[in-house]
Structures are given as C-alpha cells and as structure tokens.
VMD Tcl script that draws the C-alpha trace (Angstrom):
set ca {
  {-9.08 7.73 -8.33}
  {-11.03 10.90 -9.14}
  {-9.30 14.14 -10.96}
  {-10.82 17.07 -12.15}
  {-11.00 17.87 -15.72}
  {-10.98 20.88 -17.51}
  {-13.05 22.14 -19.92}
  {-11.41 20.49 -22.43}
  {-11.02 17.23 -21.28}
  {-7.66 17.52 -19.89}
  {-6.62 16.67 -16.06}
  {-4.10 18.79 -14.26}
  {-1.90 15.92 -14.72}
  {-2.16 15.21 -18.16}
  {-4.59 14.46 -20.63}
  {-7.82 11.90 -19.89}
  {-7.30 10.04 -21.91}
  {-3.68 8.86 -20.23}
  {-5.79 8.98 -17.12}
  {-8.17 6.09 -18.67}
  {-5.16 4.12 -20.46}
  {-2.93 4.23 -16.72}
  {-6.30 2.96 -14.93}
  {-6.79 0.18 -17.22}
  {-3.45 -0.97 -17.72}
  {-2.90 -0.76 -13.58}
  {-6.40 -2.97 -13.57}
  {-5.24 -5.88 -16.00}
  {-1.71 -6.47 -14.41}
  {-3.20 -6.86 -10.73}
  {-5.92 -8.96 -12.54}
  {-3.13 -10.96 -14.46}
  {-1.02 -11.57 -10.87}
  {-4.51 -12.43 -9.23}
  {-4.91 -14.81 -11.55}
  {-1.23 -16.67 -11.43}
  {-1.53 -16.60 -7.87}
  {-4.42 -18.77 -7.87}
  {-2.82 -20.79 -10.15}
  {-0.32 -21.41 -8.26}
  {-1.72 -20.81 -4.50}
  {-1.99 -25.23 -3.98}
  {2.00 -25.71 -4.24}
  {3.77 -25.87 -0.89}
  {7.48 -26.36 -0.27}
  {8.54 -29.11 2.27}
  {7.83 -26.98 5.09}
  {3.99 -26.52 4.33}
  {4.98 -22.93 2.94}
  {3.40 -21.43 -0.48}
  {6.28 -21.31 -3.02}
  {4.50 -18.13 -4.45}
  {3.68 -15.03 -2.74}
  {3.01 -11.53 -2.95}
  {5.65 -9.04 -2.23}
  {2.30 -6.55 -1.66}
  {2.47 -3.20 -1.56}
  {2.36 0.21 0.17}
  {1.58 3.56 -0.48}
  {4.56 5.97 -0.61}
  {6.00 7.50 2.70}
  {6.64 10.92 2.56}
  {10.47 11.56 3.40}
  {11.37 14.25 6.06}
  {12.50 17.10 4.25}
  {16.20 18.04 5.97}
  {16.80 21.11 8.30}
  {17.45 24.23 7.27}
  {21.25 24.92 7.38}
  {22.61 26.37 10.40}
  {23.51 30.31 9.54}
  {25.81 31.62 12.07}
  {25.64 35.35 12.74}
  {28.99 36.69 12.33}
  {31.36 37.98 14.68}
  {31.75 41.60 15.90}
}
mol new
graphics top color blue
foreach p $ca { graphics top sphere $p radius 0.5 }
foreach p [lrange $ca 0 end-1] q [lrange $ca 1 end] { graphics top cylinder $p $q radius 0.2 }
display resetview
C-alpha cells in the first residue's frame, strides 16, 4: 500500500507511524493463520474433506448509493 506523506511525516490518513504499526500487525496475523493452516492442512473428515479452511476474503463492494427522492411539482 503506498500513501503520500507530508512534510512532516504524516499521511492524509493519519500519522506514519500508524501506517507502519497497521501494516505489520495485518502481516503477522495472515502469517500466524498461514501457519495454523499448515498445521492443520493433513486432517480430513470422513468424507476426504479438510476440517480447516479459509473463509478468504474480498475487497469491499461499493453499495449503490439510493435515488434521489421523487419531488413532485405542485399543482396549479
């Protein structure tokens, strides 16, 4: 993920410093679910299915943003 930062050191979002912290902490949960998922990957139900999987993941729809009320013109 790239931001710019401001003079000094600050993102539009927030500081870089929060940037860095987010990044690392995103990087050491998917390392620590990598890691039980191998553990884990050899065990099989009765049916030759894993018993652990991945739910995965997307990245966020945008919603459709709702009409624009209908304004009548009024009677004359």
């Amino acid at each position: 993920m790239l931001s710019v930062v401001n003079a000094d050191g600050t993102t539009s979002n927030g500081s870089l410093i929060d940037e860095i912290v987010r990044c690392m902490l995103a990087a050491a949960l998917e390392a620590e679910v990598n890691a039980y998922m191998a553990e884990l990957a050899d065990q099989r139900d009765g049916q030759g299915r894993r018993l652990v999987v991945s739910n995965g993941c997307h990245h966020p729809r945008n919603s459709p943003q709702p009409p624009e009320p209908f304004r009548s013109r009024p009677r004359v």
